[in-house]
N, C-alpha and C positions, 0 to 999 in steps of 0.2 A: 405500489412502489413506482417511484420516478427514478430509472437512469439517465443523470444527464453526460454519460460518456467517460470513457477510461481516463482514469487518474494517477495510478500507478502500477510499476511492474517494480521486479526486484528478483534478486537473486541470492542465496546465499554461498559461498563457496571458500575453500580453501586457499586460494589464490585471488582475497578478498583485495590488498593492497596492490597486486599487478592489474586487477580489474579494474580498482579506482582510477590508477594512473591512466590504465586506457582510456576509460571513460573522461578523463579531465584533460588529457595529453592529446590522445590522439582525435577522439570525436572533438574536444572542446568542449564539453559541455560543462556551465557553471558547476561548481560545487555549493552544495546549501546547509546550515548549521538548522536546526532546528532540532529543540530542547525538548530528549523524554524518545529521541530518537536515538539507537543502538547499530546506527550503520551509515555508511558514504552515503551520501545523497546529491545527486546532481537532478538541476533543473530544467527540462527541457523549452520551448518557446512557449509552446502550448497552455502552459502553465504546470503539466503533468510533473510525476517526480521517478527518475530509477535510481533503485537500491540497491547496494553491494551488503549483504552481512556478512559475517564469521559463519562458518555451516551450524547449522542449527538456529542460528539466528531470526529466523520469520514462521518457525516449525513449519514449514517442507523447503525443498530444493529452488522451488520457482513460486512466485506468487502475482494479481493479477487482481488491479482493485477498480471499479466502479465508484462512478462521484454518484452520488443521490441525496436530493434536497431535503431528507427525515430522517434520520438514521432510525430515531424509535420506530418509525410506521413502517419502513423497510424488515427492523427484526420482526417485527410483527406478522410480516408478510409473508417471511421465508419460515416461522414457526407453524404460520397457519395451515403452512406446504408440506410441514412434516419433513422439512429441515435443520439439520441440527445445530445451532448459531451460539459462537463463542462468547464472551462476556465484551461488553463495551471498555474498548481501550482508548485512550487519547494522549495528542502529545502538544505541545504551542499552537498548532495549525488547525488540528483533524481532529475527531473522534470516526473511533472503526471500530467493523468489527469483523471476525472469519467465520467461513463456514466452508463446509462438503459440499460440493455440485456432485450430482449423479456420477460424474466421471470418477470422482471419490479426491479430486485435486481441491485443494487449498484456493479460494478466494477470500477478498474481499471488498465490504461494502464501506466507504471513505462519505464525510459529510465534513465540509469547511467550519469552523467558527467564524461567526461574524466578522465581518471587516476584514476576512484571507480570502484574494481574489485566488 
């Protein structure tokens, strides 16, 4: 498995639309549309992305994603570790997928589609 560096964080929470505002208002930071996704999304310089959901929204509270250049040879990777790896999801941009780290929190593994710097 190749990380090539954090991609996204996110949160979800009940005070979804005061959080958007903050994040668009008071940081500045763009806001981003992107289809097949179910929350605020602002873009940072980096290229990285944070998320606001509705609670329940990302199944857990916080989440914490990793770029890496496979995603199949990554699940791969983390199965062969006897980690437990949610199904592949994808939206206009990404395919992902989540899984448990030993802490027992909610990550996950992010891989671009072609042609999305």
């Amino acid at each position: 498995m190749r990380i090539l560096g954090l991609v996204f964080a996110g949160t979800s929470t009940p005070d979804r639309s005061q959080m958007a505002d903050f994040l668009g208002d008071t940081l500045g930071l763009p806001r981003v549309e992107v289809g097949g996704v179910e929350a605020d999304l602002f873009e940072l310089p980096d290229g990285s992305t944070f998320a606001v959901a509705s609670p329940g929204g990302m199944g857990a509270p916080r989440s914490v994603g990793f770029l890496v250049d496979d995603l199949d040879a990554a699940a791969a990777d983390l199965r062969e570790a006897g980690v437990e790896v949610g199904p592949i999801g994808e939206n206009e941009r990404e395919r992902y997928l989540h899984f448990r780290a030993p802490d027992r929190e909610l990550y996950e593994l992010t891989e671009r589609k072609a042609g999305i710097a």
